[in-house]
N, C-alpha and C positions, 0 to 999 in steps of 0.2 A: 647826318643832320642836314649835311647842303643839299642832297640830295631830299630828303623831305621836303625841304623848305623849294625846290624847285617843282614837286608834285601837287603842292597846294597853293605857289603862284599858279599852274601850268591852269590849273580846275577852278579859280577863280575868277567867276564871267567878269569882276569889275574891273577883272584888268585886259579887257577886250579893248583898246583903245590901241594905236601903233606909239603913245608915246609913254604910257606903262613897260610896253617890250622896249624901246629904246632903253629908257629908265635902267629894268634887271641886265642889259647887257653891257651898258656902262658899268654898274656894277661888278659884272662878272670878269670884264678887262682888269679892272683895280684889281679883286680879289686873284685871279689869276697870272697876271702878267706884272704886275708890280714889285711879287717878291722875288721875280726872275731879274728883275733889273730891264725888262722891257718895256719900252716907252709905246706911248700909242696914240692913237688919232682917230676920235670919234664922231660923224657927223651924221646925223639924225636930220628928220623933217623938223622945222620949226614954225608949227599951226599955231596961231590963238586959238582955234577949235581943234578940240581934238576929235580923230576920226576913228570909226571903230574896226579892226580888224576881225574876221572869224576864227574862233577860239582854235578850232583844229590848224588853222593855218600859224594862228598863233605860238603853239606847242610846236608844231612842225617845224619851224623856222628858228625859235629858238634853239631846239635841240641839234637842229644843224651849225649856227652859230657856237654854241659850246662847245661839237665835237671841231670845227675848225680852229678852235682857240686851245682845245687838247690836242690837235695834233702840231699845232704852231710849238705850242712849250713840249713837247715830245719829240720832234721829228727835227724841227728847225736851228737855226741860230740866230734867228732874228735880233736885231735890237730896235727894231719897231713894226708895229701892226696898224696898217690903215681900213678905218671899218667905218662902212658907210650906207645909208639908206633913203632910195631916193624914192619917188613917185613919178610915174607917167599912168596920167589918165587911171585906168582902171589897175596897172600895175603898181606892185612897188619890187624892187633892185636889192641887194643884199648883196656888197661887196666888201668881200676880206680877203688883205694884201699884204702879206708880211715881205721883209726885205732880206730873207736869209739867204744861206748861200751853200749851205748844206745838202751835196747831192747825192740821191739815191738811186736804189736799183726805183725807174721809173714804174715798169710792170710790178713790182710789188704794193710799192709805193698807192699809186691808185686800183689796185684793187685789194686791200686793205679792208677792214670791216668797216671800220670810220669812212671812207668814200663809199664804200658800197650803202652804209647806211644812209647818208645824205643824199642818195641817189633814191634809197627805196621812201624815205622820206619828201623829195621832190615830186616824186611820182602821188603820192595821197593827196599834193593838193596841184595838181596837176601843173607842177611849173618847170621850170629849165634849169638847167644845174650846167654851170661849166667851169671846167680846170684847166690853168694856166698856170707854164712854169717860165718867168721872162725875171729876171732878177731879182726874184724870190716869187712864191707863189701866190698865185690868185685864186677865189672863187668868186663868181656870180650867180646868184640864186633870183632869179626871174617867174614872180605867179603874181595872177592873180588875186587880189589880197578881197574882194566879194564874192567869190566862186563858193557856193557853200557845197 
């Protein structure tokens, strides 16, 4: 059913907007990190106008954000995730940071299908993707958010 319900936000043009996607990933923190007992911190853009994202970057970006937030409650120990969306100019920043401390085989670890997906994902809309291990882990996802 979540999964449904994520294929029919993902294909709904009216939710081409970056404060829609904000919206479903607040969401998806509560729904998945709350009954972990993982606290979290989420900061989004705050427009009186909202701007509109292109839908494929849209889907694309979510889907990376959820596999980061499945491998945080799978891989990690976190007891908190800092998730954050910024704007420069024609970009926008997609950072998730958990505080875990859970160490793994590294080579595994990123080449995993979940990295390797968000990689093949950052490539469709042609942005940056980068991995960080500094006292718990990082991602940065960097595209262009008008690039169609």
């Amino acid at each position: 059913v979540d999964a449904l319900s994520d294929i029919v936000w993902v294909i709904d043009s009216s939710n081409n907007n970056i404060q829609n996607l904000s919206e479903r990933m607040e969401s998806v923190l509560h729904q998945f990190l709350a009954p972990l007992n993982i606290m979290f911190t989420f900061q989004s853009l705050q427009n009186k106008k909202p701007f509109l994202i292109n839908q494929d970057h849209r889907q694309h970006v979510f889907l990376i954000f959820k596999e980061a937030v499945t491998n945080i409650m799978k891989h990690s120990n976190a007891t908190h995730v800092f998730v954050s969306i910024s704007k420069d100019e024609n970009n926008l920043k997609l950072t998730i940071k958990d505080n875990g401390t859970k160490i793994t085989n590294e080579h595994r670890t990123l080449n995993g299908n979940g990295i390797k997906n968000m990689k093949l994902r950052t490539e469709k809309i042609h942005g940056e993707i980068k991995f960080y291990y500094n006292k718990g882990f990082t991602i940065e996802l960097i595209f262009n958010y008008l690039n169609k």
